[in-house]
VEXTORKE-87950 format. One line per 8 residues: number of its first residue (from 0); their letters; for each residue x, y, z of N, C-alpha, C, O. Coordinates in steps of 0.2 Angstrom, whole numbers. Layout:
BEGIN
NUM = a = X,Y,Z,X,Y,Z,X,Y,Z,X,Y,Z  ...
//
This chain:
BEGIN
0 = xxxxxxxx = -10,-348,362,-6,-343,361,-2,-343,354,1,-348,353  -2,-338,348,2,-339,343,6,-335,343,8,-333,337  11,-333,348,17,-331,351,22,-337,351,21,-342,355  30,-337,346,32,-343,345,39,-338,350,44,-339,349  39,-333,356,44,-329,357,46,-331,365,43,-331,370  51,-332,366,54,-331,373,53,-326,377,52,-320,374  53,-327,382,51,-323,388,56,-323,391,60,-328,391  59,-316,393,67,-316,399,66,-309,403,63,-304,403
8 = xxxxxxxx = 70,-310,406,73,-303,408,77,-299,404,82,-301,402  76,-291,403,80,-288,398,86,-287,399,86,-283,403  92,-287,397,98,-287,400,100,-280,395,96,-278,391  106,-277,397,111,-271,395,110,-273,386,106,-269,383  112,-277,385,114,-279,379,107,-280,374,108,-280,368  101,-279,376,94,-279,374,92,-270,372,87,-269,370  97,-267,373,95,-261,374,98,-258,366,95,-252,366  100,-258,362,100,-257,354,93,-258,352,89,-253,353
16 = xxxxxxxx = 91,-263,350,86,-267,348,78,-262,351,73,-258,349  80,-263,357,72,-259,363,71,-254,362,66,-250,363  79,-250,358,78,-242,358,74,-244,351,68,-243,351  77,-247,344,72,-247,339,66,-248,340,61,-244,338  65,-253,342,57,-253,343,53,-248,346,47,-247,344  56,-243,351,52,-238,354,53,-231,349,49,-226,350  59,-231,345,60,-226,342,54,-225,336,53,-219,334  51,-231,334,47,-231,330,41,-228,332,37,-226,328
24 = xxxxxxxx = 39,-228,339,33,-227,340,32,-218,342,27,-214,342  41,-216,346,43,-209,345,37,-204,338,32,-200,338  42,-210,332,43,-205,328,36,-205,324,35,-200,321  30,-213,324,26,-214,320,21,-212,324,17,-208,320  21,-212,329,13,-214,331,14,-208,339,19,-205,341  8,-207,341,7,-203,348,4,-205,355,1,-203,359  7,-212,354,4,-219,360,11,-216,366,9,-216,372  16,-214,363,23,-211,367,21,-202,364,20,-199,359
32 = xxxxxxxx = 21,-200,371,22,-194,372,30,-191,371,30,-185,371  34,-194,371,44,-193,368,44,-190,363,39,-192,359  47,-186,361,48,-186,355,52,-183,352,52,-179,347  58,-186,356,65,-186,353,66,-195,352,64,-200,354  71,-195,348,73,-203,349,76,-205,355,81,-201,356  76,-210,358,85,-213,364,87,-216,359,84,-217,354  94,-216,362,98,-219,361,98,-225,364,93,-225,367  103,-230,363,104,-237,365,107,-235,372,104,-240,376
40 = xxxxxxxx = 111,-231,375,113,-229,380,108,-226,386,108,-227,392  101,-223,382,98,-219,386,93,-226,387,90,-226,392  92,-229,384,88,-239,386,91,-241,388,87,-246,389  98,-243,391,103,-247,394,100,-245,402,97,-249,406  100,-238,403,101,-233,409,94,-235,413,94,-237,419  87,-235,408,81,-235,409,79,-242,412,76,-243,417  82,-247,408,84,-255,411,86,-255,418,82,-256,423  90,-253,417,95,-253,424,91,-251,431,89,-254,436
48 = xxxxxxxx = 89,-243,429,84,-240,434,79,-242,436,77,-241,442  74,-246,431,68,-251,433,70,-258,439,69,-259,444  74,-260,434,78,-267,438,81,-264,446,80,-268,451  84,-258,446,84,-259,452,80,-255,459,82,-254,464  74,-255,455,70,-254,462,69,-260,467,69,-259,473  67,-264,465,68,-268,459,61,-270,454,58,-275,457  59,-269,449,52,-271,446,55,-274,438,61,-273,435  52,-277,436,53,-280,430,52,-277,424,48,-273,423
56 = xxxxxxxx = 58,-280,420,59,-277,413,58,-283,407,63,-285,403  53,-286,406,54,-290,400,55,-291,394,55,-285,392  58,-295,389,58,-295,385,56,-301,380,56,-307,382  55,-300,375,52,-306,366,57,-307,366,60,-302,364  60,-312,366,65,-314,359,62,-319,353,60,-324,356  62,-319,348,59,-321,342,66,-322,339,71,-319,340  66,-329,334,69,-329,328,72,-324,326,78,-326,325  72,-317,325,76,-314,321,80,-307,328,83,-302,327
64 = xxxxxxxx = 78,-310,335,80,-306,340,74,-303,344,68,-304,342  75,-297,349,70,-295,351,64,-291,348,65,-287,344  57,-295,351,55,-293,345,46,-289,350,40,-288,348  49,-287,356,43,-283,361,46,-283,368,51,-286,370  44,-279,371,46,-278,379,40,-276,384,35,-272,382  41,-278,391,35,-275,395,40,-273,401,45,-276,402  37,-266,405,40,-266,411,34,-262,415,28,-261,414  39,-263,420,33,-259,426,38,-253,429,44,-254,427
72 = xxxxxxxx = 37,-247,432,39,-241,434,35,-242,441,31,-245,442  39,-235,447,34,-235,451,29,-230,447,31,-227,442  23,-229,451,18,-224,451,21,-218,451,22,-215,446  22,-217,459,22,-209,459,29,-212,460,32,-216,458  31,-207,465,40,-207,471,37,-207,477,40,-211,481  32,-204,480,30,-205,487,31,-209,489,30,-214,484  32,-212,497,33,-217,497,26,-222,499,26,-228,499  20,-218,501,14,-221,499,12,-225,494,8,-231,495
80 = xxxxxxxx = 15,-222,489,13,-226,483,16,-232,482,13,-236,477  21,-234,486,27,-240,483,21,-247,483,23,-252,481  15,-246,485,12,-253,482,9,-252,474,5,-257,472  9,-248,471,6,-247,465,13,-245,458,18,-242,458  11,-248,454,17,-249,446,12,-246,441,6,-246,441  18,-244,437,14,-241,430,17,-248,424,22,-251,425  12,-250,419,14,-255,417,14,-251,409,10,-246,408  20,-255,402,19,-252,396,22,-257,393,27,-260,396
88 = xxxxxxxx = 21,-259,388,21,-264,383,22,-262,376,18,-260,373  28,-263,374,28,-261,365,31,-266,361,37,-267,362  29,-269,356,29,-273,351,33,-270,346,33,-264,346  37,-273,342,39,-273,336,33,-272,330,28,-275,330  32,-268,324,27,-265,320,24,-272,318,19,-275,320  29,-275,314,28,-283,314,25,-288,317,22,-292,314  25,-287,325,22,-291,330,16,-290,332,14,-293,336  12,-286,330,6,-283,332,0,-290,328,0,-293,323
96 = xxxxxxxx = -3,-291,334,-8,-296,331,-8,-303,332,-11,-308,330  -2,-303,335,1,-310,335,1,-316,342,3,-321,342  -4,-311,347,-5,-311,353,4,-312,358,6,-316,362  7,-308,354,14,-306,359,12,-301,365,14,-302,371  9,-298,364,7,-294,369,4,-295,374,7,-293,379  -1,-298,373,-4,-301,379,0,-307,385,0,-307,391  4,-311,379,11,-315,382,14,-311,387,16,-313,392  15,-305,384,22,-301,386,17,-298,394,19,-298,400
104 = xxxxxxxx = 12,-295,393,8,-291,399,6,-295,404,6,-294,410  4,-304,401,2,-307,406,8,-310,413,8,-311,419  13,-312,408,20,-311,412,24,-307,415,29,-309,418  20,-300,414,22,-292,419,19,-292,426,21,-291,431  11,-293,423,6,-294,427,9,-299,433,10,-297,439  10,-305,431,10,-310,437,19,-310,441,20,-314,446  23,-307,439,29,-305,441,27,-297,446,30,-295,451  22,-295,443,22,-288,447,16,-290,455,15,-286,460
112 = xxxxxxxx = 14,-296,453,11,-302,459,17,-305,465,17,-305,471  21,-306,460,26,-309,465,31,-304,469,34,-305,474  31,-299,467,34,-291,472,29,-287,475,30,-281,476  22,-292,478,20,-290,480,15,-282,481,14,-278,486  14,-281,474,14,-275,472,5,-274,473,2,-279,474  2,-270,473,-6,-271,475,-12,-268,470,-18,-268,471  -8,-264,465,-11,-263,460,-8,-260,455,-3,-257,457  -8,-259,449,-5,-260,441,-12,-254,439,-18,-254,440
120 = xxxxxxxx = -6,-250,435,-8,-244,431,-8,-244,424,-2,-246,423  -11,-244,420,-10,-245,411,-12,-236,409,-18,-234,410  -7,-232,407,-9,-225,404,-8,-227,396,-3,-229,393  -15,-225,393,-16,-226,384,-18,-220,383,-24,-218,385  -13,-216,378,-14,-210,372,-20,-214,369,-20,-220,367  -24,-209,368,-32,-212,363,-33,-206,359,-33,-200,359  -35,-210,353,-40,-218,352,-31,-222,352,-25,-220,350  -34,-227,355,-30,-234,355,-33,-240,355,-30,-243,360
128 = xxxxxxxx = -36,-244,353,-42,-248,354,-40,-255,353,-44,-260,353  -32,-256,352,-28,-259,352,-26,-261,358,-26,-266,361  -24,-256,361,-20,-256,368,-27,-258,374,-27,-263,378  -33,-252,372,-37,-253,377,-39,-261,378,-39,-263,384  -40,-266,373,-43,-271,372,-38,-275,376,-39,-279,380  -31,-274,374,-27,-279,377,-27,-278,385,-25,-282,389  -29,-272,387,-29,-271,396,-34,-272,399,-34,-275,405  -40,-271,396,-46,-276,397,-47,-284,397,-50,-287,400
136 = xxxxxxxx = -44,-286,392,-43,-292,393,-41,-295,398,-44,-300,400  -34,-292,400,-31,-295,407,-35,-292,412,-32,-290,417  -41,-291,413,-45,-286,417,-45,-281,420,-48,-280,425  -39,-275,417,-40,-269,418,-47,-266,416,-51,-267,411  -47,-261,423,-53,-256,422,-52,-251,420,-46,-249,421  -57,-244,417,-56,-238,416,-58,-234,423,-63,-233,425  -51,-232,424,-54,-227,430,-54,-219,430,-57,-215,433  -49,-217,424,-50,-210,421,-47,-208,415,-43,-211,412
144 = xxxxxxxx = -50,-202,413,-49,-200,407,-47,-193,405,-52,-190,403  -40,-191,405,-38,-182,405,-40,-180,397,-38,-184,393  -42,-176,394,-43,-174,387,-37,-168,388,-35,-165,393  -35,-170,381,-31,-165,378,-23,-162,383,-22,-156,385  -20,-168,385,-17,-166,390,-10,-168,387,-5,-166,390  -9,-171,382,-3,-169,375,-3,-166,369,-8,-167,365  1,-163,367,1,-161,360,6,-164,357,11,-163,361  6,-169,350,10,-171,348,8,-171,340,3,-169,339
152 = xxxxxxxx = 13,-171,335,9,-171,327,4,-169,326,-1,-173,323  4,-162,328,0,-157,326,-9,-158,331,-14,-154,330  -7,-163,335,-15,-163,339,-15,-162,344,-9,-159,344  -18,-163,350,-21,-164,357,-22,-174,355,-25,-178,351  -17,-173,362,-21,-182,363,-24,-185,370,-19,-186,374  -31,-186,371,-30,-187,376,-27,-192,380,-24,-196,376  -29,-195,388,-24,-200,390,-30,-203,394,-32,-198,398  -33,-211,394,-36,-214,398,-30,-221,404,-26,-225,403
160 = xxxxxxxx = -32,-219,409,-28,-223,414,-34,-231,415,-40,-231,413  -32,-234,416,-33,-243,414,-29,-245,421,-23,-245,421  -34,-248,426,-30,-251,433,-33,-257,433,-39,-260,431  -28,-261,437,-29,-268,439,-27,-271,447,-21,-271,450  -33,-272,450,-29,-273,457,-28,-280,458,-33,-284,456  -22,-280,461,-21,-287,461,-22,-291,467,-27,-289,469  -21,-295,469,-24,-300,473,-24,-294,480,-20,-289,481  -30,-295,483,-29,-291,488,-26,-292,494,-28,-296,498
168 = xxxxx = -23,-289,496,-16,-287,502,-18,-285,509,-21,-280,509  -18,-287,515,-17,-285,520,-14,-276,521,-9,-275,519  -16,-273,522,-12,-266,523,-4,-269,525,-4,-274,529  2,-267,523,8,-265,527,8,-267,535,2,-267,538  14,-268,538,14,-265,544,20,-260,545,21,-258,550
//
């Protein structure tokens, strides 16, 4: 791994930093359907809200500070769904390439193991061949594909969803 970045849980205090790096992606790119910037206060809130489902919120810390994050959301709200997460991973522009990502997704992935979760959703604005590659790696599969279901900077972008089920589970009782 040529990731020199710590791995943690994301705290209040991590939320300055997490809004930069997603703001970038806001404003550059059409991987984020947002497109307003958050604030720091509106990523404090977002932390908060994950953590207390409770699902995880990761974060990089690198030499110069946070430098990527991964979390999980639920699926839907029904309560059916409560064995299934949506997962999302964003980088620092800098960090791309550096296999932070994969660090960051394989530690979401195995944390989303221990909350006994039963399957992981990865949704990718495409073309992304960056993101697809990093979800297949950890052996997400393609199970669908909406066209044209954003408009962002002047385009339609479609969205491919990317699942990973994980160890397989007894049903509930």
């Amino acid at each position: 791994m040529r990731s020199l970045a710590t791995l943690r849980d994301a705290t209040r205090t991590d939320a300055p930093a997490l809004a930069t790096i997603y703001n970038h992606y806001i404003a550059s790119t059409c991987v984020t359907f947002e497109t307003a910037p958050v604030s720091a206060d509106d990523m404090a809130a977002r932390i908060a809200d994950t953590q207390a489902l409770p699902l995880p919120w990761l974060v990089a810390e690198g030499e110069g500070g946070v430098v990527g994050y991964a979390y999980a959301t639920r699926w839907r709200a029904r309560h059916a769904y409560r064995f299934a997460a949506e997962s999302t991973v964003y980088l620092a522009p800098e960090q791309m390439g550096r296999g932070l990502g994969t660090a960051l997704y394989t530690a979401l992935v195995h944390r989303l193991r221990a909350h006994s979760l039963h399957t992981v959703i990865g949704g990718i604005a495409l073309p992304n061949a960056a993101s697809i590659a990093l979800h297949e790696r950890l052996g997400f599969r393609k199970v669908a594909h909406f066209e044209q279901v954003g408009f962002k900077h002047d385009r339609w972008i479609d969205v491919g969803y990317w699942q990973l089920q994980l160890e397989p589970a007894p049903a509930p009782a």
